[in-house]
N, C-alpha and C positions, 0 to 999 in steps of 0.2 A: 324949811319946815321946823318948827318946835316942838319940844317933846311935852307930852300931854300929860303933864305933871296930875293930873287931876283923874284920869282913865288910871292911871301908872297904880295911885294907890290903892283905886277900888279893886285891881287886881293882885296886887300886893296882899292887900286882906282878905280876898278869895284862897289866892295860892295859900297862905300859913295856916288857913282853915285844913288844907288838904294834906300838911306837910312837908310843904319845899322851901327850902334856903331860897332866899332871890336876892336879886342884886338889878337896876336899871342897866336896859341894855337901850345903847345910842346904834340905830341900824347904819348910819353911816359911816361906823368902822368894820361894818363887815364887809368883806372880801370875797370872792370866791374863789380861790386857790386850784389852778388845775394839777400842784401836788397832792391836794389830797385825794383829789378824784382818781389820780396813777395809784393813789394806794390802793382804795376803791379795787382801782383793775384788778390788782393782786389777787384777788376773792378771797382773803382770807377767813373772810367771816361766811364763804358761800353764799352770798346774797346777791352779787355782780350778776345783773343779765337775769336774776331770777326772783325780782321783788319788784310789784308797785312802784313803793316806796327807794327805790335804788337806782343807780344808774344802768342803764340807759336812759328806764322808764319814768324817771323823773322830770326828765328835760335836760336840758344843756345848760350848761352852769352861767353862760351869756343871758339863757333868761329868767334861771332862778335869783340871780343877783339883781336884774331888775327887778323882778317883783319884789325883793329883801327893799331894795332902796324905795320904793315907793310907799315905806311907811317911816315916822318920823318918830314912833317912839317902841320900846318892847322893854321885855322882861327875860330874864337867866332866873332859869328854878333847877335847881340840884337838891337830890337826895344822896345823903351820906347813909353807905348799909353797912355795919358790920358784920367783918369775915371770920373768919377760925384762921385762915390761911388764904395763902393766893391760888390754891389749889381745890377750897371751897366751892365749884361748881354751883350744887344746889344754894348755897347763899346767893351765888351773883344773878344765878337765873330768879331765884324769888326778889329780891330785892330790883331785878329789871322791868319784871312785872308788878311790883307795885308801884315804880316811878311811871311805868307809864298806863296806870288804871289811875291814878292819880294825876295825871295829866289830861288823861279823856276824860276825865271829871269835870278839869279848872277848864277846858276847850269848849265842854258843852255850857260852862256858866255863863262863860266871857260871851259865845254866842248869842245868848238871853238878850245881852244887851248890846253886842257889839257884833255883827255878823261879818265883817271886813277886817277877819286876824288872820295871820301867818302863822301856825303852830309848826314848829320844828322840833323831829322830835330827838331820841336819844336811840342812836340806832338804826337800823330797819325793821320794820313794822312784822310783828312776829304772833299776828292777831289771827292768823289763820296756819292751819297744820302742813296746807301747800298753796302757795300761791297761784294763783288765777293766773299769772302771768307768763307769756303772752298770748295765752289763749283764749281769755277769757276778762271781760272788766275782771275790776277790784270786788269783790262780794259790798265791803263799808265804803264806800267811795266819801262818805262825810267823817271819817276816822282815820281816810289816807293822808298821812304828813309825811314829806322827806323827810329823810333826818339830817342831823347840821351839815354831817360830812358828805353826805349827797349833794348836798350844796354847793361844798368845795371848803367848809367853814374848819380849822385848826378850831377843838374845843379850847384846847386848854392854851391858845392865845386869847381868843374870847374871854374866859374864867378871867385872866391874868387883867385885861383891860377894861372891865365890870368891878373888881376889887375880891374876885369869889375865888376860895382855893380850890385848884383843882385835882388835888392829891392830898386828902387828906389822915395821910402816914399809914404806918402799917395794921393790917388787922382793919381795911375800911376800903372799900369802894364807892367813886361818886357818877352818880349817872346825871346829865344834863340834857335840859329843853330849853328851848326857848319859845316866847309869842310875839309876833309881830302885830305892832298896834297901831 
């Protein structure tokens, strides 16, 4: 497959509309790594077992990587937030929220014209106060996206082989998406 140089930019100048750094993402370097999914177990972030958007509920990383591979071109969109500190809470929870109100934005554009994307987002999906899950569908089921690492995806090997830094020093936080085109 080729990458659709021609799709790449119309969304490229969606995305900077919206405010995301990007960089072309080649879906055939993505991987799905069953280390990151063991971190995943860990539940560090409370999400394991209790999100949509997370593992279990996601699928098994044997078929989210086929569906990652069955496209031949995407896009890496990061927002850089500045912090006070690393201890700034309130900046990383505002700043997560607008990467990804900013991404359900550039999700519903790219839809207009392209109904066959893979959005991956930054995270687990923290669109609702308690998850449906598993008791209940998703309430948005057209605003459910795994996020990288439900995937199995290392962000910040990803950043690194896109050209996109993924630590942008101190007093900054960078949150990533991706779409699959």
């Amino acid at each position: 497959m080729e990458f659709n140089n021609e799709l790449y930019k119309k969304i490229e100048a969606l995305a900077a509309e919206v405010g995301f750094e990007t960089a072309p993402l080649d879906p055939s370097i993505l991987e799905a790594d069953p280390r990151v999914r063991d971190m995943c177990a860990e539940n560090k972030c409370r999400r394991y077992n209790a999100s949509w958007s997370c593992p279990p509920a996601c699928g098994s990383l044997e078929n989210l990587e086929k569906r990652m591979k069955k496209y031949s071109s995407g896009i890496l969109l990061g927002t850089i937030i500045p912090v006070k500190s690393r201890t700034d809470v309130q900046a990383w929870k505002t700043g997560e929220d607008s990467h990804k109100d900013h991404f359900d934005t550039l999700v519903r554009q790219i839809r207009t014209f392209d109904k066959d994307i893979m959005p991956l987002a930054a995270g687990s999906c923290t669109r609702c106060a308690k998850c449906t899950y598993p008791d209940s569908p998703c309430r948005f089921p057209d605003k459910l996206y795994p996020s990288m690492e439900a995937c199995g995806l290392f962000v910040s090997r990803i950043c690194k082989q896109c050209g996109m830094t993924y630590n942008n020093g101190p007093g900054t936080i960078t949150y990533f998406s991706c779409i699959l085109f």
